[in-house]
C-alpha positions, 0 to 999 in steps of 0.5 A: 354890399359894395366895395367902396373904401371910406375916406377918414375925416380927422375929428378935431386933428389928430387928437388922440396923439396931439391936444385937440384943435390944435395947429400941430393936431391939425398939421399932423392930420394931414400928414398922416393922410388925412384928406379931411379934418374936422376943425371947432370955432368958438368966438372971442369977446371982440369976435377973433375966432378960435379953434376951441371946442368948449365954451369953458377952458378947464378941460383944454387950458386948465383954467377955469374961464369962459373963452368968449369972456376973452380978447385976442390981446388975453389969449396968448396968456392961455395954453391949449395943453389938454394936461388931463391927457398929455400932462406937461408934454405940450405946456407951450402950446397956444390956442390957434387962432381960425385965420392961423389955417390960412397957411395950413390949407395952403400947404396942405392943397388937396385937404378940406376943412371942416369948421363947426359953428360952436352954438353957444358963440352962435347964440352970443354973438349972431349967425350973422357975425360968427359965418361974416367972421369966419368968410373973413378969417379964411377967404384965401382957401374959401374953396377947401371949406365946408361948414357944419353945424347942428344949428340949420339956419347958420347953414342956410345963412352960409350957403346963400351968402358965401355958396359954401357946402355945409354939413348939418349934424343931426341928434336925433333919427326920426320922421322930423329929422330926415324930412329937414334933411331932405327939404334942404340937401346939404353936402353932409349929414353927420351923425353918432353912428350909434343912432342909425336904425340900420335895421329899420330902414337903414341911410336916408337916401339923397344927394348927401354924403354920409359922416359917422363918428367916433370910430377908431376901428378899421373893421367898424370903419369898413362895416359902417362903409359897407351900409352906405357910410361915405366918410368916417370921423376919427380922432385917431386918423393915424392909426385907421389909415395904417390899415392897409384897406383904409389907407388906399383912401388916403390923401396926398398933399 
């Protein structure tokens, strides 16, 4: 058993106070000490990126569209409220556009972002565009950037053009999956706690760092650590790093 405190990255921002993806989700994660936060990129029609999670707004903006249906003139006619969650508390605020955290990483010097590639606006518009886009939309804090995604060859594709680490998520613990891992050692592999066969043979070992979710425990955190786990994804980052334990990994911006 080691003595190793994990380092909490904020999984879409703070989100269980503040809508999901949101500049205000993200600044407040921050703030809270958070020296990570895991971030979603979905693709407009006219290839302006945004911080979305799912390709169909209902849940998020309550409406029933598909945002890579829309352009970057439409979207300030949409909100990113979460109603379902917040109800009116946050009716006027916007969905942020990816090149908006340009300026948050600046303020915030010592955090990293984590920018997951949405498949399906992979799979409409190109490894290609998506990963050109998003080295245009945020070059100026270019070294604060890791990128993940579950689709491997975007990762490939990111490394050896833009010399980014990334971060690949893998469904399922298997032979096939740990011998991918391997063969391309990215920075991280995260993974659903809940599939790891701690019992079988326990982390994979290599030059990669381990990334759990969603965990909003602070014993889990520390037991998950405790295996071998070095980061653990949290959509309530505030209140894990209230934990006297937890928060001696804190960051300071």
């Amino acid at each position: 058993m080691n003595n190793k405190i994990p380092k909490i990255v904020a999984h879409r921002g703070y989100a269980k106070c503040y809508p999901e993806n949101s500049e205000l989700a993200i600044s407040a994660a921050f703030e809270a000490g958070a020296c990570f936060v895991e971030i979603d990129v979905q693709s407009l029609k006219d290839k302006t990126l945004v911080i979305y999670h799912d390709d169909h707004m209902q849940r998020v903006s309550n409406v029933d569209k598909n945002i890579m249906t829309l352009s970057k003139n439409e979207l300030s006619n949409y909100n990113a409220a979460e109603q379902a969650r917040f109800g009116d508390k946050f009716i006027n605020n916007k969905i942020s556009l990816l090149s908006d955290m340009v300026a948050v990483l600046q303020k915030y010097k010592n955090g990293k972002l984590l920018v997951e590639l949405k498949d399906e606006s992979l799979s409409q518009f190109g490894i290609a565009s998506v990963v050109d886009s998003v080295y245009s939309d945020l070059k100026p804090v270019w070294s604060q950037i890791i990128i993940i995604s579950y689709n491997m060859e975007s990762l490939k594709y990111s490394r050896d053009n833009y010399g980014c680490d990334v971060a690949w998520v893998i469904t399922t613990w298997d032979d096939a999956s740990h011998k991918r891992v391997t063969e391309f050692e990215p920075e991280m592999v995260i993974v659903n706690y809940k599939k790891i066969q701690f019992e079988n043979d326990g982390l994979w070992q290599g030059p990669w760092q381990w990334v759990t979710y969603e965990v909003t425990d602070a014993e889990h955190a520390l037991a998950l650590c405790n295996k071998g786990v070095d980061l653990i994804e949290s959509m309530d980052v505030g209140g894990l790093l209230m934990d006297s334990r937890l928060k001696l990994s804190a960051c300071e911006h």
